[in-house]
N, C-alpha and C positions, 0 to 999 in steps of 0.2 A: 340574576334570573331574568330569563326573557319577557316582555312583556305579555298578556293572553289576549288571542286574537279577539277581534271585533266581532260584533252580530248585526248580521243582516238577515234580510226575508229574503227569498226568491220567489220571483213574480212578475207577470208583464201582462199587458193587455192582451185579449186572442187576438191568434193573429186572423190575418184573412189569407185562406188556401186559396189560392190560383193557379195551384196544378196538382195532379195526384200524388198519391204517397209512394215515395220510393222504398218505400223500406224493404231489405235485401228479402229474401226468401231464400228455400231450397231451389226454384228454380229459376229466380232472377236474380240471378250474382251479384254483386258490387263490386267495382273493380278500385280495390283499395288499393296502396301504396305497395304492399308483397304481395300483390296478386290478386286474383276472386277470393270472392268471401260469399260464403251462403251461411243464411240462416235458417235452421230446420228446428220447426216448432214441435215442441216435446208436451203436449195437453197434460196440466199436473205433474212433469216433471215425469210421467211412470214410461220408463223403457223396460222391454224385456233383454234377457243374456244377450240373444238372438241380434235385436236391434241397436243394445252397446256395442259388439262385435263388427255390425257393420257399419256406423260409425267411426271406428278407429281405422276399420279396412279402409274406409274413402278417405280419411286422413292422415294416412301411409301411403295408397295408391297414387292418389289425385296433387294430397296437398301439403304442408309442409311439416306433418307428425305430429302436430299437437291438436288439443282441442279446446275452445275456447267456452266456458260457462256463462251466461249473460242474468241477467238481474231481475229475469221473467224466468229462470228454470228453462231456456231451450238453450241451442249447441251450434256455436258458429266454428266451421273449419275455413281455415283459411289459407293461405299462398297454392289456390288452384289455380293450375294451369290454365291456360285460352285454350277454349274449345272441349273444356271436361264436361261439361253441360248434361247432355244424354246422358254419359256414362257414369255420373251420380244421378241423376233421377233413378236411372234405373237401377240402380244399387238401393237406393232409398224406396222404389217401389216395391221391388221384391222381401226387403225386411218391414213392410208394413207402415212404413214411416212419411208415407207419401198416400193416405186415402183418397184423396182429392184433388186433381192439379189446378182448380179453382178456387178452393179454399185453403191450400194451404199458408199463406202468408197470415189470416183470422185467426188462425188456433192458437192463439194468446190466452191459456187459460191457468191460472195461479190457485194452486188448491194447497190446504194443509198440511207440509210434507210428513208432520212424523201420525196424524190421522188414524188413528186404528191400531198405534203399532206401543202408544205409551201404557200403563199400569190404568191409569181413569181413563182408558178406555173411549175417547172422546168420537164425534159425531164421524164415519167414514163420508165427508163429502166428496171424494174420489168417483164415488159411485154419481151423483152427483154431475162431475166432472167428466166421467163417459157419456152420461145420455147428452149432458151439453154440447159435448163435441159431434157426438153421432147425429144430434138435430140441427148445428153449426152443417155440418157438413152438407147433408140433405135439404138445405135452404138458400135456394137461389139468388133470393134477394139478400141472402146475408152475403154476398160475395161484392156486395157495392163498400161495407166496410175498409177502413186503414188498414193497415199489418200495423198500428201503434192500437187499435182498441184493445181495453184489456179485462178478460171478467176476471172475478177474487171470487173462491171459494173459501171460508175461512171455516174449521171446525169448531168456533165458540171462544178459542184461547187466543183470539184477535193479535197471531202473526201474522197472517197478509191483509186481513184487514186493512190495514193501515198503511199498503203499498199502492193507492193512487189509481185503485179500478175504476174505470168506466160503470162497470155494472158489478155490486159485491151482494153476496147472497154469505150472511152470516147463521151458522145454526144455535138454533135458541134452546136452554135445556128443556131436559122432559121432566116434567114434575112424577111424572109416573115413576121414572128410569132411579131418579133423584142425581139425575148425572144428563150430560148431551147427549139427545137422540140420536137413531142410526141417521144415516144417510140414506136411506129410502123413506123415512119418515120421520115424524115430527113436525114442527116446524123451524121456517126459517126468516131472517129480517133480510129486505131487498131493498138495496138502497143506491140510488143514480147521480153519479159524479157527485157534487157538493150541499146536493139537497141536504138537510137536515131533518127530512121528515124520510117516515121506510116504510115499505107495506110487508105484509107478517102474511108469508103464504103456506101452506102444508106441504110439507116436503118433498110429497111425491109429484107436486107441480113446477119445485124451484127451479129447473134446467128449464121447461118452458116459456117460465115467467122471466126468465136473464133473458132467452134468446128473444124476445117479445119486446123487452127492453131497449135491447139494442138495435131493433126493425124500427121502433120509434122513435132512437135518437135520429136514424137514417131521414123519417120524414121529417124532422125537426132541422135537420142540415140540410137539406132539400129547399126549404122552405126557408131556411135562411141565406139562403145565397151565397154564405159564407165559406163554404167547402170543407166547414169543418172535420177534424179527423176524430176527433174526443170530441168527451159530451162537457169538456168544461173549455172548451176552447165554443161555443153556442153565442153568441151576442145575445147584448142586451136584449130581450122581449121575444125574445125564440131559445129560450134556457128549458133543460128537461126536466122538469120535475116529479114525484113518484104520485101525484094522481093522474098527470098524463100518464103516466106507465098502467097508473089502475085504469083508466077506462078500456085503456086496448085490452085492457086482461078481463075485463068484465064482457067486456064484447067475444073475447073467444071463449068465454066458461069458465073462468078463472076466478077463483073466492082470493079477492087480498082485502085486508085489514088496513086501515091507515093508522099509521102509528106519526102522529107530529112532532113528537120527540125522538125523532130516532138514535139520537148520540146518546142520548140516555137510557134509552132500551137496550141499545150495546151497552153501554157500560154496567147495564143488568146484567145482562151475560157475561159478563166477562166475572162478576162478581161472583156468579154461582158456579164457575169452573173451579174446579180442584184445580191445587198447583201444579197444575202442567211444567214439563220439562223445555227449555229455550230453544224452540227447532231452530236458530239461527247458529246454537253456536256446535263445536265437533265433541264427541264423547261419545259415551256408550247408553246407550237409554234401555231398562228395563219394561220389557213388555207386560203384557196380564197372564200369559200362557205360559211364563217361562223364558222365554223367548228374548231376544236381544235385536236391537236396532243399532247400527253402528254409522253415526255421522263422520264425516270429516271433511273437510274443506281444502281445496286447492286455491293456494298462495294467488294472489291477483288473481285468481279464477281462470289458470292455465294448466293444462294437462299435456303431459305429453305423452303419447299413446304407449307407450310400458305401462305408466299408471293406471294409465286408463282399462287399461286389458289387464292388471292385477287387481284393481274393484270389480271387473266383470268374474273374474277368477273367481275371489272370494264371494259372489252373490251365486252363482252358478254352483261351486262347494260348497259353500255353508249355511247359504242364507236360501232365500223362498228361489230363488231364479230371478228377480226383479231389481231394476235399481230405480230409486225417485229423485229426481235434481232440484234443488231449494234453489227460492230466488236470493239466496246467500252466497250464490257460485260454492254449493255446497253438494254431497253426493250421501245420500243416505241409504243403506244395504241393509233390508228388514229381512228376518227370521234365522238370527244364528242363535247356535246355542250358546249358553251361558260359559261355556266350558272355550266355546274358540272365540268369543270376544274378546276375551282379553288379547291373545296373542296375533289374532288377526289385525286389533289394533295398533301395537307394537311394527307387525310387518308390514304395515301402512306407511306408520310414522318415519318408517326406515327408508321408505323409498320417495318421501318428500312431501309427502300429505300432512296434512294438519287436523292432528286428533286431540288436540289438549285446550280446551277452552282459556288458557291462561297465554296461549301462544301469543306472538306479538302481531302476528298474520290474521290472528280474528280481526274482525269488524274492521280489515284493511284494506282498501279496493282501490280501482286505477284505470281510467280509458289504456283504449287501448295504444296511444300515445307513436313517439318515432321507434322505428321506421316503418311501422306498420299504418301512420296515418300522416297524410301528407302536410293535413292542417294544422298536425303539433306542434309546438314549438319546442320541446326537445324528447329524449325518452324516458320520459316519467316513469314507468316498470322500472327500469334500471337506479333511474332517484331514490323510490318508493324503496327498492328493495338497499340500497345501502343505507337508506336510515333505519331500515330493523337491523340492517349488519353492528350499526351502531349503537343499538339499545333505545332508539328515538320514533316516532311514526312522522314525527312532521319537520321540513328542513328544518325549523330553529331548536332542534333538540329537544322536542312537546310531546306527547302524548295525546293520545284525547282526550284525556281532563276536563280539558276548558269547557264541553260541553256536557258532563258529569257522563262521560262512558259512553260518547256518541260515534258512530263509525267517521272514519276517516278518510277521505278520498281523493285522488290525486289524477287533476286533469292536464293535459296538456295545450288545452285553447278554453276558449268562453264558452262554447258548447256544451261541457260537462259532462260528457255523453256516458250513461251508466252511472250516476251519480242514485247516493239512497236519497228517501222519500223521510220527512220529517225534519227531525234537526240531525245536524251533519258539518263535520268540518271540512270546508272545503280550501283544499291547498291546488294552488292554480297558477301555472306558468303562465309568466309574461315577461314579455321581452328585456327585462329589467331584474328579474328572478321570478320567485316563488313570492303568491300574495296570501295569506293566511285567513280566513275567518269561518267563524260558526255561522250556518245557515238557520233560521228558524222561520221557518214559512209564517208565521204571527207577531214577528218581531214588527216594533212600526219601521214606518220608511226615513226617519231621523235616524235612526241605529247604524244605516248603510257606511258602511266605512271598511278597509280594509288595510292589511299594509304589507310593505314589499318584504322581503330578505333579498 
């Protein structure tokens, strides 16, 4: 029996920015190893038919047929050509997917994916998540932000919660409802990078009170000289905390609460949620109406546009017309009937999707590795995928186990890039092989150890 890998924390001092954030956009490319790469921010993950369509067109057109799902719910197409530039903006502006040629690198915004669509019925912060982005957009000053800040919507059943937001607005139930409030009302807990305290605001101010958030961490990096891009990358003595957020929100009209507990106020919420269904993993989820939500996941979080244009198919046929993309490199298609889930699931699973929560492909992920990244050390996707060929997730023949059922992931340098948030087994090429170990952000720093294959 192999041995079980080690546990470390990940973690490092902030750094100090000395120059802007590169991070790709739809309209500043990155010139990867096959080519341009853009990344087009998807707010909440919600496309319409309309906008999966031309999606797949720019990545038949432009690039090299597939589409790539990232760990924020937006869509990196890749191996474009030099000089596509225009002629995806313009494709991307005309299907609505380009509001702002200024803000589109910000629209980082992670909301609930299965929200509205479960049996309990839980808070639509989606709603939420448009006025965010519609006052994101129409804010000037918001445009001094990274393309790395990230808000978290979470519906109450704390999935993204716990994905590493800059600024997360969680919704608290309604004693009225005896269930989570709508997403136009209610209240919600707002809580900035690693504070531990949250302010408790009324719902119909929580998109203000996020964007307000984040115009403060601005003055806060501003002021620290730092260049910080995150609010937890802040130095010592220029850190954000959520009564700086409350003054700025008292000064524009804003009622927030100080709640000094806030991990435990979450974890009130979380306790008065009915059993919510795993929006992380693929299956079929019953709605309140009858109605059907159908997740599935694509393998390493890669599509290759057939797929991609038979999930638009089936949302367009069966379902509302919409699809929503999980930060699980996941694709979820609300409103079929009862009667064509099952078998649209079936003709999913048929053309390489992943609808069975027991798959070996759940909770399996992987940079994007050679030959598509020059800095890999080899091609991981291809590693990754012969240790499921072989009934294995990690090179020593392991499972995730060792971290009681924790995702798996598979980089090609120290970077990590696209790695999950929490604990996590990290399998990581080095010149020497594959080094193995569980990641747990709270592990102490004795723990640090790792080992080769």
């Amino acid at each position: 029996m192999p041995p079980s890998p080690s546990i470390r924390p990940l973690g490092s001092e902030p750094p100090l920015r000395d120059r802007g954030d590169a991070c790709p956009g739809a309209l500043r490319l990155h010139p990867a190893a096959d080519g341009g790469l853009a990344r087009v921010r998807v707010p909440a993950g919600d496309l319409t038919v309309r906008q999966a369509e031309a999606l797949a067109d720019a990545a038949d057109a432009l690039g090299d047929g597939r589409l790539s799902l990232t760990s924020r719910g937006n869509v990196e197409l890749r191996g474009l050509a030099e000089g596509c530039g225009g002629r995806l903006a313009a494709l991307l502006r005309d299907a609505g997917l380009l509001p702002s040629e200024h803000h589109e690198r910000i629209r980082n915004i992670l909301a609930s994916p299965l929200a509205g669509l479960d049996r309990n019925t839980p808070a639509d912060v989606r709603l939420w998540a448009r006025d965010l982005d519609s006052s994101l957009c129409a804010s000037r000053s918001a445009t001094a932000l990274s393309g790395r800040f990230l808000f978290v919507l979470d519906d109450g059943r704390g999935d993204v919660a716990a994905l590493g937001g800059d600024v997360s607005l969680v919704a608290e139930p309604s004693a009225a409802a005896g269930r989570t409030g709508s997403g136009a009302g209610g209240t919600a807990l707002l809580r900035v990078g690693d504070d531990p305290a949250a302010l408790r605001i009324a719902g119909p101010d929580a998109p203000r009170a996020a964007l307000t958030a984040a115009l403060t961490f601005l003055d806060a990096a501003a002021a620290s000289g730092s260049g910080a891009w995150r609010i937890r990358e802040l130095p010592d003595g220029h850190t954000l905390t959520a009564r700086h957020v409350a003054e700025r929100l008292r000064a524009a009209g804003v009622t927030a609460e100080h709640v000094t507990d806030g991990a435990g106020a979450l974890r009130s919420v979380a306790a008065a949620a009915e059993e919510f269904p795993d929006s992380s993993a693929p299956g079929v989820v019953e709605g309140a109406d009858g109605r059907r939500a159908l997740c599935v996941l694509a393998p390493l979080g890669r599509l290759s546009t057939a797929q991609w244009r038979l999930l638009t198919a089936v949302a367009a046929q069966d379902g509302s017309g919409a699809l929503r993309l999980t930060p699980w490199r996941g694709i979820v298609l609300p409103g079929l009937p009862a009667a064509a889930a099952g078998a649209r699931s079936a003709e999913l699973s048929a053309a390489g999707l992943v609808t069975d929560p027991s798959s070996p492909w759940h909770r399996l992920g992987a940079c994007t590795g050679r030959p598509g990244c020059a800095k890999s050390l080899t091609d991981v996707r291809a590693d990754a995928a012969a240790a499921v060929a072989s009934g294995a997730r990690t090179p020593d023949g392991g499972p995730a186990a060792p971290a009681g059922g924790a995702p798996v992931h598979w980089s090609g340098c120290e970077r990590r890039c696209g790695h999950p948030h929490g604990t996590w087994v990290d399998v990581l090429a080095t010149p020497d092989g594959y080094q193995i170990s569980v990641v747990r952000p709270d592990a102490p720093p004795a723990t640090q150890e790792t080992r080769p294959q």
